[in-house]
mmCIF file of the N, C-alpha and C atoms, coordinates in Angstrom:
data_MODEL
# 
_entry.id   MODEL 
# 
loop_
_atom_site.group_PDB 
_atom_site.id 
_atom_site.type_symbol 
_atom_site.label_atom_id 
_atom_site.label_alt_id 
_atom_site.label_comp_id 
_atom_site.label_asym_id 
_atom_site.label_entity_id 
_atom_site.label_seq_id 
_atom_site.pdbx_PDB_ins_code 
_atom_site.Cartn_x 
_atom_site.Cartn_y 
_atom_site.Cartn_z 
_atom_site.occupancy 
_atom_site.B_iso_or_equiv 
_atom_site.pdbx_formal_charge 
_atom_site.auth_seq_id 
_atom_site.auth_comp_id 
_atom_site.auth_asym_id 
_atom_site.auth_atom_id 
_atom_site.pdbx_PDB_model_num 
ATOM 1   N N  . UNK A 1 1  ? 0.845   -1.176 0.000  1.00 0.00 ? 1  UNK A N  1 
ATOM 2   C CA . UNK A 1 1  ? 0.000   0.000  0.000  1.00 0.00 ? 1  UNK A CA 1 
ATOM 3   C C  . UNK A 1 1  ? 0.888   1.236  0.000  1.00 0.00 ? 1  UNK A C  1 
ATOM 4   N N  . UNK A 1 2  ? 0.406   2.186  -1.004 1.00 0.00 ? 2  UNK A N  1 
ATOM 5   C CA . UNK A 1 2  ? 1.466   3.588  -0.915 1.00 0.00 ? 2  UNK A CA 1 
ATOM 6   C C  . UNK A 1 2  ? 0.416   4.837  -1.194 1.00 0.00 ? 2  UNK A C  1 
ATOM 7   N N  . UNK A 1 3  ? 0.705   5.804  -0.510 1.00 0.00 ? 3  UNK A N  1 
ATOM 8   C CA . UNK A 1 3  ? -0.082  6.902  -0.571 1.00 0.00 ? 3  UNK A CA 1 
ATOM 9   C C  . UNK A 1 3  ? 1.334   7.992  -0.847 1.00 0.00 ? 3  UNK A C  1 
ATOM 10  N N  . UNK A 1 4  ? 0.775   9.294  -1.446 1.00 0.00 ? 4  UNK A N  1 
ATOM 11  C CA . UNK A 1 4  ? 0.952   9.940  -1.819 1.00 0.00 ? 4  UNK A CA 1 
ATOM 12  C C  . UNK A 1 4  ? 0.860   11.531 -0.951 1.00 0.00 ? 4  UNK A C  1 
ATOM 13  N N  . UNK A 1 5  ? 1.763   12.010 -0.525 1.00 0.00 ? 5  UNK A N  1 
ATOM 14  C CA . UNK A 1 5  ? 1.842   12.950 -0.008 1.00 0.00 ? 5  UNK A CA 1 
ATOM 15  C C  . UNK A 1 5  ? 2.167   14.263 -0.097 1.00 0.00 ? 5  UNK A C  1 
ATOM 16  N N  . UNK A 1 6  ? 1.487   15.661 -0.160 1.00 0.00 ? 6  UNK A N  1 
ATOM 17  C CA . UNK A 1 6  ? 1.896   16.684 -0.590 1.00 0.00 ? 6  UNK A CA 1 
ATOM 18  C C  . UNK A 1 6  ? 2.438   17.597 0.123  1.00 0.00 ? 6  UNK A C  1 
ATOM 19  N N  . UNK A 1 7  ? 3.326   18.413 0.308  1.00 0.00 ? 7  UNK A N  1 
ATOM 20  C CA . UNK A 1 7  ? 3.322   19.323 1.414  1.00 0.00 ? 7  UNK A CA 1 
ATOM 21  C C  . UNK A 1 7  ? 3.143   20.745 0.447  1.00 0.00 ? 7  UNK A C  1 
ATOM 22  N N  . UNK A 1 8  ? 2.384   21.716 1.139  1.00 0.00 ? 8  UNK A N  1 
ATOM 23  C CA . UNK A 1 8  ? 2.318   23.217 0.573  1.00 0.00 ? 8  UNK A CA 1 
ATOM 24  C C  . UNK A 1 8  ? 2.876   24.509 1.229  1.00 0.00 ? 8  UNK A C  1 
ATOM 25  N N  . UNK A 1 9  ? 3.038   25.444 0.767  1.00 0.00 ? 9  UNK A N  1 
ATOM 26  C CA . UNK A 1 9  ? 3.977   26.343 1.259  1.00 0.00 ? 9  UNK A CA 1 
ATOM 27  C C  . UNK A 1 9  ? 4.549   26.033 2.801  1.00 0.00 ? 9  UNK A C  1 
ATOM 28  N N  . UNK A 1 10 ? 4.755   26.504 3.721  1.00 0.00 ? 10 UNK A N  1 
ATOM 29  C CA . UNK A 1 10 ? 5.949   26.825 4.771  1.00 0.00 ? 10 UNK A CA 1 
ATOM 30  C C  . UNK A 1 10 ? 5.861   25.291 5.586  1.00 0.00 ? 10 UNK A C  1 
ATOM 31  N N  . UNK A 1 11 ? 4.846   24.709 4.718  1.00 0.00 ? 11 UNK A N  1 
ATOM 32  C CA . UNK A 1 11 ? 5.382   23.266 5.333  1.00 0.00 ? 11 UNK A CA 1 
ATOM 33  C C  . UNK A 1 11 ? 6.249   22.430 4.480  1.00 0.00 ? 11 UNK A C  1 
ATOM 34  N N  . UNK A 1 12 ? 6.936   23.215 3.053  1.00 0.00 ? 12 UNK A N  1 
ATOM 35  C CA . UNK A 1 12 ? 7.792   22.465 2.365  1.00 0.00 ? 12 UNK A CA 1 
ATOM 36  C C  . UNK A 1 12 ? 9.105   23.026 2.690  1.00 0.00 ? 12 UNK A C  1 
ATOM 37  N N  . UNK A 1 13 ? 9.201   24.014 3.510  1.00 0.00 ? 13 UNK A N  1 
ATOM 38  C CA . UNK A 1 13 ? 10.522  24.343 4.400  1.00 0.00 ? 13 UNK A CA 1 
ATOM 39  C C  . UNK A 1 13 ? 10.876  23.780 5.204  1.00 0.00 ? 13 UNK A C  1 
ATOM 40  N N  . UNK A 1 14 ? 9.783   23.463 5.848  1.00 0.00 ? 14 UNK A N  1 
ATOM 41  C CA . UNK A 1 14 ? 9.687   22.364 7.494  1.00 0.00 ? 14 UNK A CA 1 
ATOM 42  C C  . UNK A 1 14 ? 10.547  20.542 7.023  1.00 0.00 ? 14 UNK A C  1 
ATOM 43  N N  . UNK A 1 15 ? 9.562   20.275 5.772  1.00 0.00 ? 15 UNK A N  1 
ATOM 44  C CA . UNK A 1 15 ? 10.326  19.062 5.207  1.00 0.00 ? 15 UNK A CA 1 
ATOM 45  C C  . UNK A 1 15 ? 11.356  18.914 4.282  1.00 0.00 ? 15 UNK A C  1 
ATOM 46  N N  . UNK A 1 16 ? 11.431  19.985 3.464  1.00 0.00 ? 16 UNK A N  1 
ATOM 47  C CA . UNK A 1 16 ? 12.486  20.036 2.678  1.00 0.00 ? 16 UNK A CA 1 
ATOM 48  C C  . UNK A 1 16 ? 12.121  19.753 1.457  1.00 0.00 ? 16 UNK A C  1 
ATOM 49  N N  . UNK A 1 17 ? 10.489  18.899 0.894  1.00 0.00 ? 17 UNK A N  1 
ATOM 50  C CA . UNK A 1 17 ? 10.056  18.256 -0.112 1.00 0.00 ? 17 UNK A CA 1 
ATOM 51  C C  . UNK A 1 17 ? 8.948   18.662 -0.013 1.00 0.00 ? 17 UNK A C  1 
ATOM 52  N N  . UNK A 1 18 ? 8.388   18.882 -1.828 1.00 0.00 ? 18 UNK A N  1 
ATOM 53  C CA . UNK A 1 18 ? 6.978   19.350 -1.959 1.00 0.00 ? 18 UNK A CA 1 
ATOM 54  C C  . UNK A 1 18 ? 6.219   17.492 -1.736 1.00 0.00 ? 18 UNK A C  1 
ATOM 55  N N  . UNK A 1 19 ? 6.793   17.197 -2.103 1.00 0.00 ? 19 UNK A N  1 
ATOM 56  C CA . UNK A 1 19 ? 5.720   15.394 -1.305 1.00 0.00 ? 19 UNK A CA 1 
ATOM 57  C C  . UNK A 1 19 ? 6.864   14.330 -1.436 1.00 0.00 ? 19 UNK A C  1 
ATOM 58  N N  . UNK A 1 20 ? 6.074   13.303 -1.008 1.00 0.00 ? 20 UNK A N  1 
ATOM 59  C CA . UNK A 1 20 ? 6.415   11.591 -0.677 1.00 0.00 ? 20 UNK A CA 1 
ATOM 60  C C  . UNK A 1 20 ? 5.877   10.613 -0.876 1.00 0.00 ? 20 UNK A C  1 
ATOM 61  N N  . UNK A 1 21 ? 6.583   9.822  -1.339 1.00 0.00 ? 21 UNK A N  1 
ATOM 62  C CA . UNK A 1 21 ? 5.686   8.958  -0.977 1.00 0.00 ? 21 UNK A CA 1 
ATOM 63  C C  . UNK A 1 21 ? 5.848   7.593  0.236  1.00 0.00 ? 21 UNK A C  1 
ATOM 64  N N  . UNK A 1 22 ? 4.506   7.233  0.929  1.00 0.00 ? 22 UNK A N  1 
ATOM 65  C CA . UNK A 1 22 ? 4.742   6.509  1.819  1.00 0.00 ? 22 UNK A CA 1 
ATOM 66  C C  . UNK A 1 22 ? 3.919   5.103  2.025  1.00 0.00 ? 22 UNK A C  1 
ATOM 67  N N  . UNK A 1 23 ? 4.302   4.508  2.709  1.00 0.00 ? 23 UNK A N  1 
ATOM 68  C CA . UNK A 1 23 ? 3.493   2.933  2.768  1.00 0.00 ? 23 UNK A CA 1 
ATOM 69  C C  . UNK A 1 23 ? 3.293   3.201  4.274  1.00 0.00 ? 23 UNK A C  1 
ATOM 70  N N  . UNK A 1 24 ? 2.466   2.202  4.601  1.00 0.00 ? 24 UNK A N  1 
ATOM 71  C CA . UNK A 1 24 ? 1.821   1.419  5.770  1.00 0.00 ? 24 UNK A CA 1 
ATOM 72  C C  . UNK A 1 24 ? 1.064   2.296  6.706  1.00 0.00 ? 24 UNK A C  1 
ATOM 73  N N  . UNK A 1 25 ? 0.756   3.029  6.389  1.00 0.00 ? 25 UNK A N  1 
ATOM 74  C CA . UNK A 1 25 ? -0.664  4.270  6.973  1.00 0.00 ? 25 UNK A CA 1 
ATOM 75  C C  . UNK A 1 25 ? -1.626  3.703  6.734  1.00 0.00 ? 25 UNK A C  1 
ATOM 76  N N  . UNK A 1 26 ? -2.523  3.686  7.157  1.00 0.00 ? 26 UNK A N  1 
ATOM 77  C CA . UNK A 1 26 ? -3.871  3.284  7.306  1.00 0.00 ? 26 UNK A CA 1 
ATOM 78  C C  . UNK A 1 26 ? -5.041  4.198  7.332  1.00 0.00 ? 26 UNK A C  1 
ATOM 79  N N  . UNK A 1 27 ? -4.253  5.405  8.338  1.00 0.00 ? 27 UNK A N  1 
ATOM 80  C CA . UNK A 1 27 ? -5.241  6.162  8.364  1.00 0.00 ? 27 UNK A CA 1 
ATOM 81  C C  . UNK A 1 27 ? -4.586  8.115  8.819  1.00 0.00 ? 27 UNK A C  1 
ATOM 82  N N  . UNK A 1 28 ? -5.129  8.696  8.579  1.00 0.00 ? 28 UNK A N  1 
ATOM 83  C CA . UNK A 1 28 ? -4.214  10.221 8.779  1.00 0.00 ? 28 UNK A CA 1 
ATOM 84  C C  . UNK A 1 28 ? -3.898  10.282 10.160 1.00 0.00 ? 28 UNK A C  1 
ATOM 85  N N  . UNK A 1 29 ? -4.522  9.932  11.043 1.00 0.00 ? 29 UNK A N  1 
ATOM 86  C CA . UNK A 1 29 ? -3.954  10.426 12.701 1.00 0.00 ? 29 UNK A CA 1 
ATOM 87  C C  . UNK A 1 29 ? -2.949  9.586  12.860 1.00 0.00 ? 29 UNK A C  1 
ATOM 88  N N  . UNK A 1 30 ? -2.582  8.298  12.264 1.00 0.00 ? 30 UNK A N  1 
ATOM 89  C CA . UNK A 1 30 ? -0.824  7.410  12.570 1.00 0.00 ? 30 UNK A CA 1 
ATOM 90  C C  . UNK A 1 30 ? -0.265  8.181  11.297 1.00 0.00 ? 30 UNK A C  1 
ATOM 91  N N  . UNK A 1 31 ? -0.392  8.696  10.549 1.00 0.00 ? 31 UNK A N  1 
ATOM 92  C CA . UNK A 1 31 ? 0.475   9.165  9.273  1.00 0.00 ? 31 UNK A CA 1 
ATOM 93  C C  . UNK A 1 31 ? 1.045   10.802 9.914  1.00 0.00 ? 31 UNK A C  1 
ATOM 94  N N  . UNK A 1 32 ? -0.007  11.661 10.575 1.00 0.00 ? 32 UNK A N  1 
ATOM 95  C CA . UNK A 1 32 ? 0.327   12.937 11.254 1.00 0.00 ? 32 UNK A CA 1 
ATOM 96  C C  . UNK A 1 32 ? 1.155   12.192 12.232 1.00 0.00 ? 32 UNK A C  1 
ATOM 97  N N  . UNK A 1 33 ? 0.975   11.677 12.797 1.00 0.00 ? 33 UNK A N  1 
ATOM 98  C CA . UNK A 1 33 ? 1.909   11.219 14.278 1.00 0.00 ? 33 UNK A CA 1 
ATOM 99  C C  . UNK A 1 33 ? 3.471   10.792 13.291 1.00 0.00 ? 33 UNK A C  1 
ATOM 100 N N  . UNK A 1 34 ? 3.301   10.094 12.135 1.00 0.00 ? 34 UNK A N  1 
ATOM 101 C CA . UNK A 1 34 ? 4.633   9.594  12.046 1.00 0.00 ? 34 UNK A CA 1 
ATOM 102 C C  . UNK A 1 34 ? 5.138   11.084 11.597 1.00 0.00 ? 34 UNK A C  1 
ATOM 103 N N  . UNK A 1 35 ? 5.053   11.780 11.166 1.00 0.00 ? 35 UNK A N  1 
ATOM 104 C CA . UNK A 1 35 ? 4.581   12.988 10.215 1.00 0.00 ? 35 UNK A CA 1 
ATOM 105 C C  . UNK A 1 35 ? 5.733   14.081 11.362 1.00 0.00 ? 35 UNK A C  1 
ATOM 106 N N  . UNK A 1 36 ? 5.044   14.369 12.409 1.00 0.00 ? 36 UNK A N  1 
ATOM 107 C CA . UNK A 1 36 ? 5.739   14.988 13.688 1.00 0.00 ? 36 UNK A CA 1 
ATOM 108 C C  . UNK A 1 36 ? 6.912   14.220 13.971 1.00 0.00 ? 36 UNK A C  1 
ATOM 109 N N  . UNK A 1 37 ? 6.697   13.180 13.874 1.00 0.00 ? 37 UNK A N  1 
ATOM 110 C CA . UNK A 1 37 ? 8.166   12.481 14.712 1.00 0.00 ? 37 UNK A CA 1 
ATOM 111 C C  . UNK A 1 37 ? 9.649   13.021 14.113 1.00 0.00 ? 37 UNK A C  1 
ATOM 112 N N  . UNK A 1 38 ? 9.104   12.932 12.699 1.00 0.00 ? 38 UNK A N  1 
ATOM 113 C CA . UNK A 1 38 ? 10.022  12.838 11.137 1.00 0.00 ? 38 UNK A CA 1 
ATOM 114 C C  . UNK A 1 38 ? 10.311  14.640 11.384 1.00 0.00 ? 38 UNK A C  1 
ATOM 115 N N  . UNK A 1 39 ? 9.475   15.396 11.842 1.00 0.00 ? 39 UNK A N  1 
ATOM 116 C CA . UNK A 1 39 ? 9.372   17.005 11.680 1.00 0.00 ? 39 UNK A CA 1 
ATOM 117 C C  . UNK A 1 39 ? 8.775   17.473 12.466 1.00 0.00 ? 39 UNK A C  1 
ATOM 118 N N  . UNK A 1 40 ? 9.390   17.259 14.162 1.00 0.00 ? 40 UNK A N  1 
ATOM 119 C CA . UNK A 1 40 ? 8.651   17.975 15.145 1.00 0.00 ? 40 UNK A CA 1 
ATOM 120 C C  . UNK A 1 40 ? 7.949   19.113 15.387 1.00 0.00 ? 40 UNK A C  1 
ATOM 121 N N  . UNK A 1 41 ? 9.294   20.059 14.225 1.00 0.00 ? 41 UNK A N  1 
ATOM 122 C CA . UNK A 1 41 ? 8.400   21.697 13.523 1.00 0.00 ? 41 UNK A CA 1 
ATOM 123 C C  . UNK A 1 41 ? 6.597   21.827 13.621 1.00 0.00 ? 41 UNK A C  1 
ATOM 124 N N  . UNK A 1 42 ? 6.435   20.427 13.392 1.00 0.00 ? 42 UNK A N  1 
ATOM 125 C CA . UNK A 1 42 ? 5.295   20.173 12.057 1.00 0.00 ? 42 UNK A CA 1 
ATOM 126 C C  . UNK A 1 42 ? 4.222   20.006 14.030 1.00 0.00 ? 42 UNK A C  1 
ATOM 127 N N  . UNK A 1 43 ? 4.540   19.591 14.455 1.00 0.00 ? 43 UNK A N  1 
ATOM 128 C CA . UNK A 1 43 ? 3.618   19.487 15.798 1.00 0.00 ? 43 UNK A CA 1 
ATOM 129 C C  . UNK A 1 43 ? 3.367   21.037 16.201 1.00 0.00 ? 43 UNK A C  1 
ATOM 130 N N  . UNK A 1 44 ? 4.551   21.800 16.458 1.00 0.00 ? 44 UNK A N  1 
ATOM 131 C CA . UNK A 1 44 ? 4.162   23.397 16.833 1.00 0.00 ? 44 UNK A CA 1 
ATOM 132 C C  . UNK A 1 44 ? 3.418   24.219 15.337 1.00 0.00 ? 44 UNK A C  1 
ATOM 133 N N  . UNK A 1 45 ? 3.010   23.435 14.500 1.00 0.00 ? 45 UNK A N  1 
ATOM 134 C CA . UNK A 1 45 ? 2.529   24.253 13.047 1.00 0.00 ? 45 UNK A CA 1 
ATOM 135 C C  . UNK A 1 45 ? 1.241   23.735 12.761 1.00 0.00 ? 45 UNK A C  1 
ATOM 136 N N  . UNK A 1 46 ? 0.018   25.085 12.697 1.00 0.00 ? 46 UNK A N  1 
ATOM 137 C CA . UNK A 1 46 ? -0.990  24.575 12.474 1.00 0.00 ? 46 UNK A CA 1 
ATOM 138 C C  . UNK A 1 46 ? -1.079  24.263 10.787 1.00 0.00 ? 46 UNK A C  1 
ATOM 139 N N  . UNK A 1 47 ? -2.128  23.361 10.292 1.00 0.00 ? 47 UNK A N  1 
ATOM 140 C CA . UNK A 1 47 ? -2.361  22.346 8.592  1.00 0.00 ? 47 UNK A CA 1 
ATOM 141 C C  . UNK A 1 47 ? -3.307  21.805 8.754  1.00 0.00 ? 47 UNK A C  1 
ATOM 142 N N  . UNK A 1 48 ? -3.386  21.865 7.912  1.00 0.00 ? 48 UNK A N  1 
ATOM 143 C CA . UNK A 1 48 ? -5.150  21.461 7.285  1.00 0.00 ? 48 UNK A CA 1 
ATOM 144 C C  . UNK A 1 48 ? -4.415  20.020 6.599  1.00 0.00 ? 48 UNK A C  1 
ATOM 145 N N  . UNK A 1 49 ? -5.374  19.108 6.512  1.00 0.00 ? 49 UNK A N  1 
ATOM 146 C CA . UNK A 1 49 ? -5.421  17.877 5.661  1.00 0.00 ? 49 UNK A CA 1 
ATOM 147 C C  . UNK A 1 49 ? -6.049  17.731 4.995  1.00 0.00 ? 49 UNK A C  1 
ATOM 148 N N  . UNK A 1 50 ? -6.293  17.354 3.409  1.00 0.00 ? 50 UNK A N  1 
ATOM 149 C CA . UNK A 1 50 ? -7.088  16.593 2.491  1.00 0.00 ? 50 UNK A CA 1 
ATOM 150 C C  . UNK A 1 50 ? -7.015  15.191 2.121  1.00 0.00 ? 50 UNK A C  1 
ATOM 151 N N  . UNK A 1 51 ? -7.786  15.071 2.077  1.00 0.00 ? 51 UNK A N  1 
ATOM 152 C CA . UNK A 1 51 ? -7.766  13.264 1.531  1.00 0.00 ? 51 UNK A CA 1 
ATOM 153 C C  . UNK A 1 51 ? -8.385  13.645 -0.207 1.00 0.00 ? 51 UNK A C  1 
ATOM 154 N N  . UNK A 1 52 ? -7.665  13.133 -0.850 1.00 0.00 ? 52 UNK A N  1 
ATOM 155 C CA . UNK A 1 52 ? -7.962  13.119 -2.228 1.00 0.00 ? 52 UNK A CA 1 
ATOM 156 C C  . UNK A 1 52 ? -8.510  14.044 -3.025 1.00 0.00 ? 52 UNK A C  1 
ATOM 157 N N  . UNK A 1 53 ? -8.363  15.296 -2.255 1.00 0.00 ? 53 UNK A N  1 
ATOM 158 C CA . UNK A 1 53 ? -8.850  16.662 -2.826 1.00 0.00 ? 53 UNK A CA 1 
ATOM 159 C C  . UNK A 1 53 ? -9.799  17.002 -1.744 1.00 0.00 ? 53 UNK A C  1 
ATOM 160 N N  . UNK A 1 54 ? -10.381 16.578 -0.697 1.00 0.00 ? 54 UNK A N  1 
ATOM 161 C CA . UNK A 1 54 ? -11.707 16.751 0.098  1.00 0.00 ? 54 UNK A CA 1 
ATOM 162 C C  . UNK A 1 54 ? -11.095 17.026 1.619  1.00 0.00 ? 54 UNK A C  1 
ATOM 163 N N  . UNK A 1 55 ? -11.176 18.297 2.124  1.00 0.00 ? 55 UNK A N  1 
ATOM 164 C CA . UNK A 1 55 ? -10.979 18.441 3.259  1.00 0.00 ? 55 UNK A CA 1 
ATOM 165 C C  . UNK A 1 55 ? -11.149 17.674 4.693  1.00 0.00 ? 55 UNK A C  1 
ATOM 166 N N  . UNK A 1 56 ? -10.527 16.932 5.491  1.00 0.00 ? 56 UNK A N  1 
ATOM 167 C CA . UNK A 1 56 ? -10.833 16.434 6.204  1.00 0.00 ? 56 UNK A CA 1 
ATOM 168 C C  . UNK A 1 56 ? -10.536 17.313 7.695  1.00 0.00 ? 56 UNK A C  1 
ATOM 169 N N  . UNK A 1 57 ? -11.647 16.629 8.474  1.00 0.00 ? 57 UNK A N  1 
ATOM 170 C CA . UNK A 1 57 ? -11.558 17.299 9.913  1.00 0.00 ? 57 UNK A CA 1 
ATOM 171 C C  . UNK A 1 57 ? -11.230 16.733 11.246 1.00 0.00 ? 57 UNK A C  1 
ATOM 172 N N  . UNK A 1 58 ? -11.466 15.117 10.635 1.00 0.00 ? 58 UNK A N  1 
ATOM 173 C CA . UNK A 1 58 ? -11.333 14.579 11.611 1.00 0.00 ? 58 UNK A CA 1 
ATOM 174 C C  . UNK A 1 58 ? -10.404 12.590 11.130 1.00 0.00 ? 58 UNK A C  1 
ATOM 175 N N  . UNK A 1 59 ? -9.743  11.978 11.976 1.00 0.00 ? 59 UNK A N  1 
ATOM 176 C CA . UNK A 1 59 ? -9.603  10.587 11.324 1.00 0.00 ? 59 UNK A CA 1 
ATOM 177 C C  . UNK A 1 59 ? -10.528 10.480 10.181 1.00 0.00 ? 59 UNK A C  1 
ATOM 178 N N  . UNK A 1 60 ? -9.146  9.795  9.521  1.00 0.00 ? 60 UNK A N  1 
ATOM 179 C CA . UNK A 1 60 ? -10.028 9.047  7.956  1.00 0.00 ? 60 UNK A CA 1 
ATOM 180 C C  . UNK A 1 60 ? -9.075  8.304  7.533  1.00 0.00 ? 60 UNK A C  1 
ATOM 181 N N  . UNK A 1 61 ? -10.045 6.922  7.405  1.00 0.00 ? 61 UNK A N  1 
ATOM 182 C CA . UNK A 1 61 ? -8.848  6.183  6.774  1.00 0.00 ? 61 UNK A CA 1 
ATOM 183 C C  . UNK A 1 61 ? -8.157  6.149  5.444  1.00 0.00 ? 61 UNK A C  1 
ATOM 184 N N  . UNK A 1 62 ? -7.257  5.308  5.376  1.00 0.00 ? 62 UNK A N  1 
ATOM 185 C CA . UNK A 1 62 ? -6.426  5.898  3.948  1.00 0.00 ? 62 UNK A CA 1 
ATOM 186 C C  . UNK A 1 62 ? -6.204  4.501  3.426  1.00 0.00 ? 62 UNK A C  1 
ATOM 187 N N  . UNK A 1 63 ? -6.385  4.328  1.945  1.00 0.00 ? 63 UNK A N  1 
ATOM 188 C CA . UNK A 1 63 ? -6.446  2.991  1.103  1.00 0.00 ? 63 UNK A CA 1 
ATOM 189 C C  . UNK A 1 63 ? -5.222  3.669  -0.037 1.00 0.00 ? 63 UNK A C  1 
ATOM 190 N N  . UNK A 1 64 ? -5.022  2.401  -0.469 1.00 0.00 ? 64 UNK A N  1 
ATOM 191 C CA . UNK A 1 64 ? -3.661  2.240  -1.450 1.00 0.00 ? 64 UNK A CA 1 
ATOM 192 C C  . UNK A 1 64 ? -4.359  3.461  -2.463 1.00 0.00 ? 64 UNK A C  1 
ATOM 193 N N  . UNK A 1 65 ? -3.368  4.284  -2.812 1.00 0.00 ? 65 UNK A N  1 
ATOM 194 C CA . UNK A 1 65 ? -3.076  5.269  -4.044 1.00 0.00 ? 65 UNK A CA 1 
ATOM 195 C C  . UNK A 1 65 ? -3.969  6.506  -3.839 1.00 0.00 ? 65 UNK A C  1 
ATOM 196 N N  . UNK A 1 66 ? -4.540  6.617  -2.297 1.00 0.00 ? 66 UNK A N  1 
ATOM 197 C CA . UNK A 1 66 ? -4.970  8.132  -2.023 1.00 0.00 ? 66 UNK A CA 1 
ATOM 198 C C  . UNK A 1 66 ? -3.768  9.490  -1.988 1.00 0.00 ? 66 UNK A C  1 
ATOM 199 N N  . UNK A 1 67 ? -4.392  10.324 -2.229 1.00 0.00 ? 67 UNK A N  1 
ATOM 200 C CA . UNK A 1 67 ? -3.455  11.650 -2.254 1.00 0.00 ? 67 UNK A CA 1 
ATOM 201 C C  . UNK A 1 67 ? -3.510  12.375 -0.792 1.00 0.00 ? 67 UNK A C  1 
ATOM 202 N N  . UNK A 1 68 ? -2.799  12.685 -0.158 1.00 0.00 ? 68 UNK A N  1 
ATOM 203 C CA . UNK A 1 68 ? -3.025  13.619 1.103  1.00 0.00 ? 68 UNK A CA 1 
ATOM 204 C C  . UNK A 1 68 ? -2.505  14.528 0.909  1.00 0.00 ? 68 UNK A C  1 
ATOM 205 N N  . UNK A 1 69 ? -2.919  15.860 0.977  1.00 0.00 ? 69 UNK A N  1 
ATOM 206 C CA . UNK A 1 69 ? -1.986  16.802 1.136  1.00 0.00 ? 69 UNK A CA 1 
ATOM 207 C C  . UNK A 1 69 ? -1.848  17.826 2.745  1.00 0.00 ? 69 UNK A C  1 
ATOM 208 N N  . UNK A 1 70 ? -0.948  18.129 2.995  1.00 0.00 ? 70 UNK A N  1 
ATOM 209 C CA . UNK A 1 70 ? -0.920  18.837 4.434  1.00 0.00 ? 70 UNK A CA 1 
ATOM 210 C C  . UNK A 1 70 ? -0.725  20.779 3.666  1.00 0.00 ? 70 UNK A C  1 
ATOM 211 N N  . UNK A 1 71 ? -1.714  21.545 4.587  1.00 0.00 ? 71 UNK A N  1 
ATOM 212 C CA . UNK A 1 71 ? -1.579  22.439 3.441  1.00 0.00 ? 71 UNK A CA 1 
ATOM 213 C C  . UNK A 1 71 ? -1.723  23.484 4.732  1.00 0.00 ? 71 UNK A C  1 
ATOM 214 N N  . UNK A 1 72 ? -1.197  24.573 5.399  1.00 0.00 ? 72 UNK A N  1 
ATOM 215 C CA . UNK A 1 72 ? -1.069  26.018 6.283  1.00 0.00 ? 72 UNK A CA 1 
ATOM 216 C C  . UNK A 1 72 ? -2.215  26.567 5.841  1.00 0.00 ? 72 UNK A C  1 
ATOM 217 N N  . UNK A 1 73 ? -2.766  27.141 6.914  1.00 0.00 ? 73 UNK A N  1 
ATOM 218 C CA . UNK A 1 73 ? -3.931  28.115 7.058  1.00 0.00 ? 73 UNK A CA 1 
ATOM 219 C C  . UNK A 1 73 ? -3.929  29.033 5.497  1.00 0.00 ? 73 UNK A C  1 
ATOM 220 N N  . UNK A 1 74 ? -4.739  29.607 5.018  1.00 0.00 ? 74 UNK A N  1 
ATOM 221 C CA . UNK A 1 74 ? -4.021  30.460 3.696  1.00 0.00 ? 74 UNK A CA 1 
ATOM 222 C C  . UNK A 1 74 ? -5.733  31.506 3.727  1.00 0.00 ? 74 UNK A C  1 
ATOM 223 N N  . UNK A 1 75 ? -4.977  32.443 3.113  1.00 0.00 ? 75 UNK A N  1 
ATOM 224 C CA . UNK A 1 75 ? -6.376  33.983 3.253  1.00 0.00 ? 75 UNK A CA 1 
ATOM 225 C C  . UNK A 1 75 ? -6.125  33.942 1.744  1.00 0.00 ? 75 UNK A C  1 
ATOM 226 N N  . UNK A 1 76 ? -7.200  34.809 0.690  1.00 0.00 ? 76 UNK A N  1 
ATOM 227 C CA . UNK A 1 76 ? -7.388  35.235 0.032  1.00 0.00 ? 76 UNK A CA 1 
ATOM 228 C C  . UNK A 1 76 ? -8.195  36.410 -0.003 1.00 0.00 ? 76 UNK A C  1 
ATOM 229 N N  . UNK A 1 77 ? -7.997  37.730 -1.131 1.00 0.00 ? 77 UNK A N  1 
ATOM 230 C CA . UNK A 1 77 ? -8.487  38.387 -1.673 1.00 0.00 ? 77 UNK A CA 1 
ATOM 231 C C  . UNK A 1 77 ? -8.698  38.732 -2.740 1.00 0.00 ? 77 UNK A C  1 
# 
């Protein structure tokens, strides 16, 4: 199983990479946890998550060849 990971602005400073890819997640709250370990930064930094383009708010699980992206608060005008 491999998912696909994006990072967007000041969280691609934090990792060094606009994405990844990764195996054996199941679901976003063990993928954020491995996520912090890898980039403690990333625990003091608030991000939004998507699962496959669709905002998520809360656990969701994750199946082979979903997209996640971790993406910073962002304003528009």
């Amino acid at each position: 199983m491999a998912i696909q990971v994006y990072f967007f602005g000041s969280l691609v400073d934090i990792t060094g990479k606009p994405d990844w890819e990764l195996s054996v997640f199941t679901d976003t709250d063990s993928l954020k946890m491995y996520l912090q370990k890898e980039y403690p930064a990333l625990a003091a930094t608030k991000y939004f998550i998507a699962v496959n383009q669709k905002m998520k708010q809360t656990n969701c699980n994750l199946i082979d060849g979903d997209e996640v992206a971790l993406m910073p608060p962002f304003s528009g005008g």
